[in-house]
N, C-alpha and C positions, 0 to 999 in steps of 0.2 A: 405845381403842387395840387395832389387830389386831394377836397376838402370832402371828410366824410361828415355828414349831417343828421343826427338825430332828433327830428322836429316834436321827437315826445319827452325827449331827457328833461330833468327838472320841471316834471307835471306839465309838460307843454309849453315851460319858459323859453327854450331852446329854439322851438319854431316861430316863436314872436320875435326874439331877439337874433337871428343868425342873421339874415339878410340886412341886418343894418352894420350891422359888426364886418362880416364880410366885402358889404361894400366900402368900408373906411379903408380895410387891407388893401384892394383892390384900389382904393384912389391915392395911395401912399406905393403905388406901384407893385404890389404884388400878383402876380400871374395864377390864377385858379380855376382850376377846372371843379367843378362843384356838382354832388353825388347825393342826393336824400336817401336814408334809411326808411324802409316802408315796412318791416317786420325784421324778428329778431333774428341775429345771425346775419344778417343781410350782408354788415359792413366787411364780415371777413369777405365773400364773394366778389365785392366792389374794390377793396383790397390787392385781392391775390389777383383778377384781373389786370388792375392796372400797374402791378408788379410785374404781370407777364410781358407787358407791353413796354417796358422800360422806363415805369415812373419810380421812382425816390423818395420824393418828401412827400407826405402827407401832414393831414390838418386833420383831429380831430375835436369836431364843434360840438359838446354834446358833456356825458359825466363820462367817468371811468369805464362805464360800458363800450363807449364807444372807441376806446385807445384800444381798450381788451380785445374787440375785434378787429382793428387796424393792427393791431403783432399779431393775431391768430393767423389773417389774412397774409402777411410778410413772409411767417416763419413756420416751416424749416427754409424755404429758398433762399433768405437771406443771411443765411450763417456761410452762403458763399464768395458772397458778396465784398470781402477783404473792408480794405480802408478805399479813402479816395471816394469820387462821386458815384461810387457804385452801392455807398454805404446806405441805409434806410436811416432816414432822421423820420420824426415824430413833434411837431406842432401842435398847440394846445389853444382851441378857444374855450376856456371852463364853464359851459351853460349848462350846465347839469348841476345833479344834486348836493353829491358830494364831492366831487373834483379832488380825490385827498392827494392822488400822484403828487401834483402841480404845489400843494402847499410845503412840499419840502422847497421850493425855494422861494416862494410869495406866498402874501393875505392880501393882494392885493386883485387878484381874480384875471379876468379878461383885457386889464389895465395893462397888467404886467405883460401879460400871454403878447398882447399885441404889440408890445413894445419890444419883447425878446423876437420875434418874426420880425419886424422892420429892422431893428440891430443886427439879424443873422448871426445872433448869438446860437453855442451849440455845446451842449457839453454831453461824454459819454453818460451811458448807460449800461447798467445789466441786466437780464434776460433773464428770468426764472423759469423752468422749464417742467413739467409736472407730467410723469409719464402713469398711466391709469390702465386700467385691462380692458377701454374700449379704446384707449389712442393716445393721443399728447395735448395738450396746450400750452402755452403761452403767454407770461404776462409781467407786468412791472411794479405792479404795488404789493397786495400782498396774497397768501393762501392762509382761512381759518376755520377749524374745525372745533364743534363745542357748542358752547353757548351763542356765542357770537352770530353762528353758522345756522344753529337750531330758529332764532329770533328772526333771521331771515330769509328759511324757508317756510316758517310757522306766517309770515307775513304777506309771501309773495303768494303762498298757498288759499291762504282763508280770508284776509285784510289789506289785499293791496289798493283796492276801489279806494278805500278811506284816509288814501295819501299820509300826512304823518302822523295820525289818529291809528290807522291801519298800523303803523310801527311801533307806537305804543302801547298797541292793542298784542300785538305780537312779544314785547317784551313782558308785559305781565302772562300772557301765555307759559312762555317760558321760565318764569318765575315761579309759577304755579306749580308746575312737575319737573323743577328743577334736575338734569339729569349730569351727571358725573360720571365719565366712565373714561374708560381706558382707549388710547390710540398707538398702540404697539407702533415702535419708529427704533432708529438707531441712527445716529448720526456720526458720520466721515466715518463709518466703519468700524465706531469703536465699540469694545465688548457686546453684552449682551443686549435686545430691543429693550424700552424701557416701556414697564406694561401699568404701569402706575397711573390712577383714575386720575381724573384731575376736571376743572371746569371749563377750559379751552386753551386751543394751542395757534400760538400766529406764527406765521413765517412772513419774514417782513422784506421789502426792498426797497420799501420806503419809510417815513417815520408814523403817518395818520392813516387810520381809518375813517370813514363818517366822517367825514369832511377837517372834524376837530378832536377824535379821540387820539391821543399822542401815545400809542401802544408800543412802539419802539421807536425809543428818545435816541438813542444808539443808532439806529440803521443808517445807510448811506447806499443811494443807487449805485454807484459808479466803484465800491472797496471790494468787487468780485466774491462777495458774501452771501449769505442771505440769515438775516437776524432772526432767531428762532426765540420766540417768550412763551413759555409757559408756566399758567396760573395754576396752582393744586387744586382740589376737592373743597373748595371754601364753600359756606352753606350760606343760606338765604336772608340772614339777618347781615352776616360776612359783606357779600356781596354786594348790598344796600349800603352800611356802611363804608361800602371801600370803593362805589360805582364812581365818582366825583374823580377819585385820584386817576381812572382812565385818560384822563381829559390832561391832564399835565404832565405822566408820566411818573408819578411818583409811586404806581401800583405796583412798580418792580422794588421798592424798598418792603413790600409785605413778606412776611416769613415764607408765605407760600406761593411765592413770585419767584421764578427762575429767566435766566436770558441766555444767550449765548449765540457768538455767529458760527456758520457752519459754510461746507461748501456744495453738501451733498447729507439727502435724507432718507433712508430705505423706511418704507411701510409695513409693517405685517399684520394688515386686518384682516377679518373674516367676511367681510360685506362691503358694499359701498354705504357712504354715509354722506349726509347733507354737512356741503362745504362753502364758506363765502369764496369767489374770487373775483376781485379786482372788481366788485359792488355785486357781481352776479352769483344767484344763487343754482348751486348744481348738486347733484349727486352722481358720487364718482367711488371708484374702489381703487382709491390711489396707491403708487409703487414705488416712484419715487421722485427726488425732487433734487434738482442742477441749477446751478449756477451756471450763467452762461455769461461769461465777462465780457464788457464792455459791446456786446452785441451790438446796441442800439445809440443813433445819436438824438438827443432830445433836445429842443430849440425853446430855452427856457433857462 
């Protein structure tokens, strides 16, 4: 198993705590060949190398950045890969920030993660697949554009030095020139894009974001979907009073709360526009967006 290592996830917790952790795996008998992340993008290259070479399972020790690059680095190769030991599983030690993948099926953090690796527990996965006008990526939590998306490019951009000060410092940014606007999409083909402004849009494959925001209560890795929520044009007092109900899910009973799963998402924007995925922040001029069932096996 290639353990990939990001010693900066979770403000630098990640590199105090991996080699102890790893070494418990290691004396409970698991076999690890072990990979440090030194800049960003790294892990897909560490990856897709040891993909070439005929590795399988991997371990990613880190947040959700680091999984994101462990499927970037797999995939497309491994959509050939059939069933059988040829399949790509995905191990989880959660030292990172938000780790939200991992909480659809524990709260109980690096406890659980290592307990499912010793059990050789494994259940499928789906593959979300995100094709854009400079290429493709790859990922298993979620894609969002909006607010969400805005808060943490505004963060990573001008307030990331100031760790979760920097994020708050970011959300009231956001807050301040609150923007609404339209992300032209059409889903499974049907009629016409929907061009309607609205505050932000998730595509989900899993249920949290932010470790603890419960944005789709609905979603399920493994139902070959991908849970799409979208919130309308709510305004700034709106939004304040309704931030809280993120957190349990109950923001999809607001009037101007929609959900729905889907299998397949066409885009028709004019620009690329700043998007979260899968904790990372990009900007992309996305086109469309696949389900890829049961792609991946996840040991968890």
């Amino acid at each position: 198993m290639l353990a990939v290592v990001n010693p900066a996830a979770g403000g630098g917790r990640c590199g105090k705590l991996a080699g102890a952790a790893l070494a418990r795996l290691r004396s409970k008998g698991i076999e690890l060949e072990i990979a440090e992340t030194r800049r960003s993008g790294e892990g897909i290259d560490l990856a897709r190398a040891a993909w070439a070479r005929g590795v399988r399972d991997f371990l990613a020790v880190g947040g959700d950045g680091t999984s994101f690059e462990i499927v970037n680095g797999i995939f497309p190769e491994a959509l050939t890969a059939g069933s059988g030991n040829g399949r790509p599983r995905l191990g989880f030690l959660p030292l990172g920030t938000g780790n939200s993948f991992l909480r659809d099926f524990t709260d109980r953090g690096a406890e659980y993660a290592g307990e499912a690796l010793l059990a050789g527990k494994r259940r499928t996965c789906d593959v979300l697949r995100l094709r854009h006008k400079d290429g493709v990526l790859y990922f298993i939590n979620l894609l969002s554009m909006g607010f969400a998306a805005d808060v943490a490019a505004a963060t990573n951009r001008r307030f990331k030095f100031l760790g979760a000060n920097g994020y708050l410092l970011g959300v009231v940014t956001c807050l301040a020139r609150l923007r609404r606007r339209a992300f032209p999409l059409r889903v499974d083909g049907e009629g016409e894009f929907d061009r309607r402004r609205c505050l932000f849009l998730s595509f989900n494959n899993s249920k949290f974001t932010g470790g603890t925001m419960l944005i789709a209560p609905r979603a399920d890795p493994s139902d070959g979907l991908v849970e799409f929520v979208r919130w309308g044009p709510i305004g700034r007092l709106g939004l304040l009073a309704n931030l809280h109900t993120l957190y349990d899910g109950t923001h999809l009973k607001h009037p101007q709360a929609e959900r729905r799963a889907a299998r397949r998402i066409e885009f028709e924007l004019e620009a690329a526009v700043d998007v979260m995925v899968d904790g990372e922040s990009l900007t992309l001029h996305c086109e469309e967006l696949q389900v890829l069932p049961g792609a991946l096996d996840v040991m968890a």
